[in-house]
Residue, then its C-alpha position, 0 to 999 in steps of 0.5 A: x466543586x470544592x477541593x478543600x483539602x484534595x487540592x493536588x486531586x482536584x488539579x490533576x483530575x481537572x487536568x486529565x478532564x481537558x486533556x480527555x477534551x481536547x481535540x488530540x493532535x493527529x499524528x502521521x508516521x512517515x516510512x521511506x520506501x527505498x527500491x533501486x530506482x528511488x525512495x518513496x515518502x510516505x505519510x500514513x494515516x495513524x489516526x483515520x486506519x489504526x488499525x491497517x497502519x499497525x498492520x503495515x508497520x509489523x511487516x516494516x518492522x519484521x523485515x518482511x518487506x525488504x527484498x520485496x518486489x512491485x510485482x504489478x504495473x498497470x499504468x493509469x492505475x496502479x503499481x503494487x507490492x508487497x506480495x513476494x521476495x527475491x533472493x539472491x539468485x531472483x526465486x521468487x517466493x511470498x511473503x509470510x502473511x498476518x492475519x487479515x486486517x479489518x477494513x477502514x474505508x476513510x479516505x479516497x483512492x486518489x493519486x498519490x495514496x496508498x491503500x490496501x489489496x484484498x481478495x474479491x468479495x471480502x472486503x475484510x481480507x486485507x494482509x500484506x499487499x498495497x498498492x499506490x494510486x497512480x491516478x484519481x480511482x475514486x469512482x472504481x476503488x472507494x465504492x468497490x468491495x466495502x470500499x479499498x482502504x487508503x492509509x496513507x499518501x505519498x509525500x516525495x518520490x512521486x516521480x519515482x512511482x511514476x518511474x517504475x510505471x513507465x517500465x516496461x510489462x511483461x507477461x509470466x505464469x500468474x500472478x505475474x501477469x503485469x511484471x514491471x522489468x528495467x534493463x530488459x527487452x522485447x526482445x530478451x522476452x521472446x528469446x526467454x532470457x532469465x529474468x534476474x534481479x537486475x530486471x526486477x524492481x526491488x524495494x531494497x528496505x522500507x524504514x521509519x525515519x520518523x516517528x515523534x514529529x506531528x508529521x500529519x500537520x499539512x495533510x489534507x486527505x480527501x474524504x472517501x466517495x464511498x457513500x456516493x458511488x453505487x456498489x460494484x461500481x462503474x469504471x471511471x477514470x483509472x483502469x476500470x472493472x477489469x484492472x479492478x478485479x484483477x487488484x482483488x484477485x491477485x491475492x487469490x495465487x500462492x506460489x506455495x513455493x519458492x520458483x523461477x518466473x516463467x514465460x507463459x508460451 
């Protein structure tokens, strides 16, 4: 086209036509996970789940997620968080929630990811509580509920998620039915010793340490399995329909307020 006389238009509108173009450059935010046994690298997936990356994020950046506690262990399958706070005299209380995020089942629930809890049945129920994958739950996770949304994956500190799953479990009222403890023993259960924050596992601070390197550059998610695994699942390696469902239904339990953990006997 001619740009007599409108050469400076013509520049920048050929200019913002390739930009417009151009694949864009995909970017990943990494947020650091700091609890009392580690810190925890993760890369979110900014481009592939927009939407549930900002979601995280405002509870990173409000706060909500410091003095958090990883409230569930199921080992072979998943540890999770990002449900309750301890304060300093271990009352455990939820966390305030955001409205519900829509799902974007993108990319698969293999070791190492991050993705989203969400109650049985709606797939778009998804607030505040994640989980990371401590094995290949492709075959259980990516085909259940609309499929359960991986939004980004762990980058160093693998070893410290493997840490707080090899801890011990002990049983309380609901939802604290799989409750990781360090420094605390069988025997300490059955004598109903007070649980403290010494015993629970504390994610102390979760931060953004970067934000404008292209960090996402030598990630190579693996794609969801969702399209080939029939819904409602199938087992599988990582836990089965059981640890599932209780993934899902743990959400369904408010505390309504602040309390004490309590044995189940």
């Amino acid at each position: 086209m001619s740009c007599t006389g409108k050469t400076r238009f013509c520049v920048t509108a050929n200019l913002l036509a390739l930009l417009i173009a151009a694949p864009q450059a995909a970017v990943a935010t990494i947020v650091a996970v700091e609890t009392d046994l580690g810190t925890i690298e993760i890369n979110l997936y900014d481009n592939a789940t927009p939407a549930t990356v900002t979601n995280f994020l405002n509870y990173v950046n409000s706060g909500a997620f410091t003095d958090s506690i990883i409230h569930r262990s199921a080992p072979g399958f998943v540890i999770q968080g990002g449900g309750y706070i301890t304060d300093i005299n271990a009352e455990i209380s939820e966390i305030i929630t955001n409205p519900p995020v829509t799902n974007e089942p993108v990319y698969s629930n293999i070791r190492g990811t991050i993705a989203m809890a969400k109650l049985g049945g709606d797939p778009n129920s998804a607030t505040s509580q994640w989980f990371i994958n401590l094995a290949d739950n492709a075959s259980n996770l990516d085909g259940q509920n609309g499929g359960f949304t991986v939004f980004g994956e762990v980058t160093a500190g693998l070893d410290v998620v493997d840490a707080i799953a090899a801890l011990p479990r002990y049983e309380f009222e609901s939802p604290f039915t799989e409750l990781p403890l360090q420094n605390y023993s069988a025997t300490d259960y059955t004598d109903a010793v007070p649980v403290d924050n010494t015993h629970l596992v504390i994610v102390t601070a979760v931060t953004v340490p970067d934000t404008a390197v292209n960090t996402a550059a030598g990630l190579n998610p693996t794609p969801t399995t969702r399209n080939t695994n029939p819904p409602g699942g199938g087992g599988g390696g990582g836990g089965g329909g059981g640890s599932f469902a209780l993934l899902s239904l743990l959400g369904l339990f408010g505390l309504g307020v602040t309390r004490r953990l309590r044995h189940t006997t």
